[in-house]
C-alpha positions in Angstrom: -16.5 27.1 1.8 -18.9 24.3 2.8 -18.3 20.9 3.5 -20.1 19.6 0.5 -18.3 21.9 -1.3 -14.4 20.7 -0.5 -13.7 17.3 -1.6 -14.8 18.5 -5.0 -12.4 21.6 -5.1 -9.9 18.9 -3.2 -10.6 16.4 -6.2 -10.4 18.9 -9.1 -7.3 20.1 -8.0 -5.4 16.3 -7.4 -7.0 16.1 -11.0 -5.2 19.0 -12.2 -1.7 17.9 -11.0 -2.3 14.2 -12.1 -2.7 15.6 -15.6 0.1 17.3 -15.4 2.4 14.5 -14.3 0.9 11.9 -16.6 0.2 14.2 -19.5 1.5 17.1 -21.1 3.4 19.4 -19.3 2.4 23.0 -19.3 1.9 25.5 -16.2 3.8 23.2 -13.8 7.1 23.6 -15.1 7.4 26.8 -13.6 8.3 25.3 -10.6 11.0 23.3 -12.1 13.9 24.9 -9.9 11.8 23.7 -7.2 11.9 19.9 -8.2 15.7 20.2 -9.2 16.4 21.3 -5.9 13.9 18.9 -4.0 15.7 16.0 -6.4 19.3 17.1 -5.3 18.3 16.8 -1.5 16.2 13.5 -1.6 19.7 12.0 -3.2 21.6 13.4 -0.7 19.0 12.3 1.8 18.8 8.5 0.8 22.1 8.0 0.6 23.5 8.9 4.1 24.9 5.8 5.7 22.6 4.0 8.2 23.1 1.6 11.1 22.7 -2.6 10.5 19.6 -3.4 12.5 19.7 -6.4 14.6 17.9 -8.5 12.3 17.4 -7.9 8.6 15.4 -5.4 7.3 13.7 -6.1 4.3 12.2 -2.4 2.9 9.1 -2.5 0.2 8.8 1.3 -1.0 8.2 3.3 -3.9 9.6 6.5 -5.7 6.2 7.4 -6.9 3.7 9.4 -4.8 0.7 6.7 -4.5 -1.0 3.7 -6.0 2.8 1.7 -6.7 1.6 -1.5 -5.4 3.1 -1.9 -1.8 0.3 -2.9 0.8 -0.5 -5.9 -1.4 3.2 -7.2 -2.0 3.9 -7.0 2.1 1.0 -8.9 2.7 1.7 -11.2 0.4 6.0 -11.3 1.4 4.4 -11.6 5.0 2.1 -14.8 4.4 5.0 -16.3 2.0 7.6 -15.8 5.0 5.0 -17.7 7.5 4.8 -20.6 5.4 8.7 -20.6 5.4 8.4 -20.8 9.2 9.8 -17.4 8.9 8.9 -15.0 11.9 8.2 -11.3 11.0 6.8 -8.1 11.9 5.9 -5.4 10.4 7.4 -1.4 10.5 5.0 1.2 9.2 4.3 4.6 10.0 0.2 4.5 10.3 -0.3 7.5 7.7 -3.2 9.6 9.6 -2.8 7.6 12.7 -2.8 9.4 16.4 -1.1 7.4 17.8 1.9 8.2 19.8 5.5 7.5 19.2 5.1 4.0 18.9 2.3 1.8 18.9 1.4 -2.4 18.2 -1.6 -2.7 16.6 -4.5 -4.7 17.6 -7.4 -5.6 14.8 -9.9 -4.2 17.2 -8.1 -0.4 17.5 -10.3 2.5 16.3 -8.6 3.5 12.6 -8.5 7.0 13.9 -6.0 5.6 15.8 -3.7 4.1 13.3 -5.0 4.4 10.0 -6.8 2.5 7.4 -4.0 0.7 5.6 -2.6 -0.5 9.4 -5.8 -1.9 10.6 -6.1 -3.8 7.1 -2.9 -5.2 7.4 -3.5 -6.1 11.3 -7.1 -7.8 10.0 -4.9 -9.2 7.0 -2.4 -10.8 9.5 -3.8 -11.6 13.0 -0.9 -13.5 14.1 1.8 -10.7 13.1 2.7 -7.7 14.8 2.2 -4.6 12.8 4.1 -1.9 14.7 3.9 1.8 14.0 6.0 4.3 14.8 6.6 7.6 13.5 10.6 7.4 14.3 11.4 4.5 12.6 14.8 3.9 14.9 12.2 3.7 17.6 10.1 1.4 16.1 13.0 -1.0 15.4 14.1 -1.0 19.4 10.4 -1.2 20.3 10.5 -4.7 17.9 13.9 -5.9 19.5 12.4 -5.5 22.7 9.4 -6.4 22.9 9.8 -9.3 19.8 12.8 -11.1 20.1 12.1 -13.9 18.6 11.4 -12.4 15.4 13.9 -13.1 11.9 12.9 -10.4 9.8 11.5 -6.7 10.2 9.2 -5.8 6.9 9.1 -2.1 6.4 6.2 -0.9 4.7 7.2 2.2 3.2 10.3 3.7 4.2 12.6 3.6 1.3 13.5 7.4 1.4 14.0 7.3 4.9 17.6 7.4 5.7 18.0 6.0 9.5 16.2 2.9 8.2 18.6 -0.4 7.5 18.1 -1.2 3.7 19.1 -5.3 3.6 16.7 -5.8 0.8 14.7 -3.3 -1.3 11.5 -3.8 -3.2 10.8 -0.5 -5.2 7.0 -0.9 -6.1 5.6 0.5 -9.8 2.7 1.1 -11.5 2.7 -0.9 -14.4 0.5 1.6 -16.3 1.0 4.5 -15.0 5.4 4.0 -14.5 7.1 7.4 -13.8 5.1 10.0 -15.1 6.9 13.1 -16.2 10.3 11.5 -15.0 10.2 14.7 -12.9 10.7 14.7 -9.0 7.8 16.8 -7.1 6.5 19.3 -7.1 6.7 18.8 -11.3 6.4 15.5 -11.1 5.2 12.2 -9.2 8.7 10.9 -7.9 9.4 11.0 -4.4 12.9 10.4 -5.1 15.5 10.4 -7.9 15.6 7.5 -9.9 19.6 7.8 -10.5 19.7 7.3 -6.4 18.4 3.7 -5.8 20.3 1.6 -3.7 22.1 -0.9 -6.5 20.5 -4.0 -4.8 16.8 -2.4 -5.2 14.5 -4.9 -7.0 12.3 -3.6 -9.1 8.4 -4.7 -8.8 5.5 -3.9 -11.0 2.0 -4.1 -10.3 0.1 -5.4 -13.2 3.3 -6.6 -14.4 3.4 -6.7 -18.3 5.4 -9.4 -20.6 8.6 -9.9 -18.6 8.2 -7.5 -16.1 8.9 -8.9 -12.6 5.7 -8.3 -10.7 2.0 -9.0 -10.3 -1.6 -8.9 -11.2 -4.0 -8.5 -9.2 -7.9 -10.8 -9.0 -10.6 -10.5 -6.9 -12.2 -14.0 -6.9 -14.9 -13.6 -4.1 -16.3 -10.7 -1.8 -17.1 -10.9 1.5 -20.3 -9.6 3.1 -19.4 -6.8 5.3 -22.2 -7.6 8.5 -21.1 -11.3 8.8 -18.6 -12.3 6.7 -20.3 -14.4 4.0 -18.4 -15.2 1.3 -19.7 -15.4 -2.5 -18.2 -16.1 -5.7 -17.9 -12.8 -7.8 -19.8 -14.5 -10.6 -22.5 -14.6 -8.5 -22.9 -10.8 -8.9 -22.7 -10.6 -12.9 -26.3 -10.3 -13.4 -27.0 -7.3 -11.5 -25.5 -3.8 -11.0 -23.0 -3.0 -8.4 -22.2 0.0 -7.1 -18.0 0.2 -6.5 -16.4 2.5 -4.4 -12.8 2.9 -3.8 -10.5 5.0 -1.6 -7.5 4.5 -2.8 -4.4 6.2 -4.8 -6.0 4.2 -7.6 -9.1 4.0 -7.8 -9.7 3.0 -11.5 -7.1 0.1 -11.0 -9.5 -1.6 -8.8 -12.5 -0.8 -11.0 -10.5 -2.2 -14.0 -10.6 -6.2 -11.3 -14.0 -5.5 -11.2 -14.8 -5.1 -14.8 -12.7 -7.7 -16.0 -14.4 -10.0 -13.4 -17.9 -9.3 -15.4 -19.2 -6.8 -13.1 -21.8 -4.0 -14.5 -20.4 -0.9 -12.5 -21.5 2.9 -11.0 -18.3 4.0 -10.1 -17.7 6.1 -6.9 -13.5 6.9 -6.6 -12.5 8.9 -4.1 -9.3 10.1 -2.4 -6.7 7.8 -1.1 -7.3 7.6 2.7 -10.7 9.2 2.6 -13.2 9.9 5.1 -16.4 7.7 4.8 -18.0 8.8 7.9 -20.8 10.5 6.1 -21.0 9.3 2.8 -24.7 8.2 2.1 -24.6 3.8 1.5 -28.2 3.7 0.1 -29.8 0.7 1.3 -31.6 -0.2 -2.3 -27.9 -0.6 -4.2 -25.3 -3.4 -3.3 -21.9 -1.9 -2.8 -18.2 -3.4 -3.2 -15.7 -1.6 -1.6 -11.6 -2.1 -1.4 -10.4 -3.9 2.4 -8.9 -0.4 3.2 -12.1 1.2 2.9 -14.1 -1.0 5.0 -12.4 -0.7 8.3 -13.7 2.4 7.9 -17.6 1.3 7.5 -17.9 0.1 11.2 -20.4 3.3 11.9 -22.6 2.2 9.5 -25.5 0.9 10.5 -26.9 -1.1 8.0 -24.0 -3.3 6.5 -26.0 -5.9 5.0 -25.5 -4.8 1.0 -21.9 -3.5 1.5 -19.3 -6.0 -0.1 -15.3 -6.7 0.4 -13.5 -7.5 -2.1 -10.8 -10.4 -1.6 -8.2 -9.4 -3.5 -5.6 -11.9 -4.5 -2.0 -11.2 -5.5 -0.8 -13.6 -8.6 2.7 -13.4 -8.7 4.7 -13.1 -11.8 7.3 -16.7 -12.0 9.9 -13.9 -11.4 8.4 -12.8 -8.6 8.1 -16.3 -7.1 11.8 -17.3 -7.4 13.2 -14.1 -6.4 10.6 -14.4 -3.2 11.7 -17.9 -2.5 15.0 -17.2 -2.8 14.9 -14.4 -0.5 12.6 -16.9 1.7 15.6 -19.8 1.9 18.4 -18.0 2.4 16.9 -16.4 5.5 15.7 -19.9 6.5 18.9 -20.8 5.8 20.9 -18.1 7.8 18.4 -18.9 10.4 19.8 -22.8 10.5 22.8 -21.4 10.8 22.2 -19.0 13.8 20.6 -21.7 15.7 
């Protein structure tokens, strides 16, 4: 099989299950024993007791494989705590990272290192430490140790992980897409059970719709990838862009674009993809997601490649329950002092 040949077999087969998850159910549910069984042990799995961490642990997850909304509701809980005078870092894994063990990331690390959504969150937050670690109990001495000073410990992912402290739980949805089947995997999209959420779990949707406590999402400027000029997305209605976006969903972020006025070419790939030889031609202007550009730093000509700044808009649910969760840590933190 050749390399040009993969990522379409790759893509027609992720197409083929997402069908089947979203849509009507046919060959899959042969494997339904399989997802019975994988459903019985994540329940079993997330709820084993866990240690209390030495500061609260404030969990943003998912029970849907992909695209629920997390990396833009941590960077928005992260910038929302700083303005509270809140100090916190952030626990992630670093999905594709090589990293060992643990690891604080630095904007300037190579993303082969610790992963495109890391590196975006390290850009995203300068002044934060974004700490990997593939053992999370590590990764919450590594923070004790070498942050004492911090309040809070954001987890990025992590709610079916059962050594990890739970103090407050974000479970992140997709609006549109919700819970699929209902299935667990392989049959279906849920990583866990819904029956098994921890009974303080909030529930957040991206795209939020009528009285849905969530989020939308805008993208009011982009951001020229060679030196960081900024523009006004209306500047770019009159001519065609060419989007490309590797990430769980891809057609979410093509949906900003459209409703921003943009006249599109669509390019979605896979979530985490590999952009070290896809061909940017020079005579088109391209927009691509934050995640995707920390990959573009081989590419030699940068000056038509666009970021988008995307913008979480908070729901007025979403704000009070945030600020609420903001005080009474500021509060506890009186308190303590």
């Amino acid at each position: 099989m050749s390399n040009r040949t993969r990522p379409y077999i790759k893509s027609f087969f992720e197409q083929a299950i997402l069908q089947q998850w979203y849509g009507r159910l046919t060959w899959l549910k042969w494997f339904l024993p399989l997802s019975w069984l994988y459903a019985k042990l994540a329940a079993r799995h997330l709820n084993q007791p866990h240690h209390s961490a030495h500061v609260p642990v404030w969990v943003v997850g998912n029970v849907v494989v992909g695209g629920g909304g997390k990396s833009p509701l941590v960077m928005w809980l992260a910038k929302l705590a700083g303005q509270h005078s809140i100090r916190c870092a952030v626990l992630m894994r670093g999905y594709l990272g090589q990293y060992q063990d643990v690891h604080a990331v630095k904007s300037h690390d190579d993303v082969r290192l610790v992963g495109d959504e890391a590196l975006c969150l390290s850009k995203a937050l300068p002044d934060m430490p974004i700490v990997l670690a593939k053992d999370r109990r590590r990764g919450l001495s590594f923070i004790k140790n070498n942050y004492p000073d911090i309040d809070v410990i954001l987890a990025d992912d992590g709610l079916q992980n059962r050594h990890l402290p739970k103090d407050i739980v974000w479970v992140c949805y997709d609006a549109y897409r919700g819970c699929g089947n209902g299935y667990c995997l392989p049959v279906g999209p849920l990583r866990s059970p819904l029956y098994c959420l921890p009974a303080h779990a909030q529930s957040i949707f991206k795209y939020a719709q009528d009285d849905q406590c969530g989020y939308d999402l805008v993208i009011p400027s982009l951001v020229r990838l060679c030196d960081d000029e900024k523009r006004s997305i209306d500047s770019f209605q009159s001519i065609t862009v060419h989007a490309l976006a590797g990430i769980a969903s891809p057609q979410g972020f093509f949906k900003i674009l459209e409703q921003a006025g943009l006249s599109l070419v669509s390019y979605p790939m896979s979530d985490h993809a590999d952009l070290s030889t896809f061909d940017f031609d020079r005579s088109y202007t391209w927009v691509v997601t934050p995640k995707d550009a920390v990959k573009l730093q081989h590419v030699k000509h940068q000056d038509n490649i666009w970021v988008s700044e995307v913008i979480l808009k908070p729901t007025d649910d979403l704000m009070a329950l945030a600020q609420k969760t903001m005080s009474d840590i500021a509060q506890n933190k009186i308190v303590s002092d």
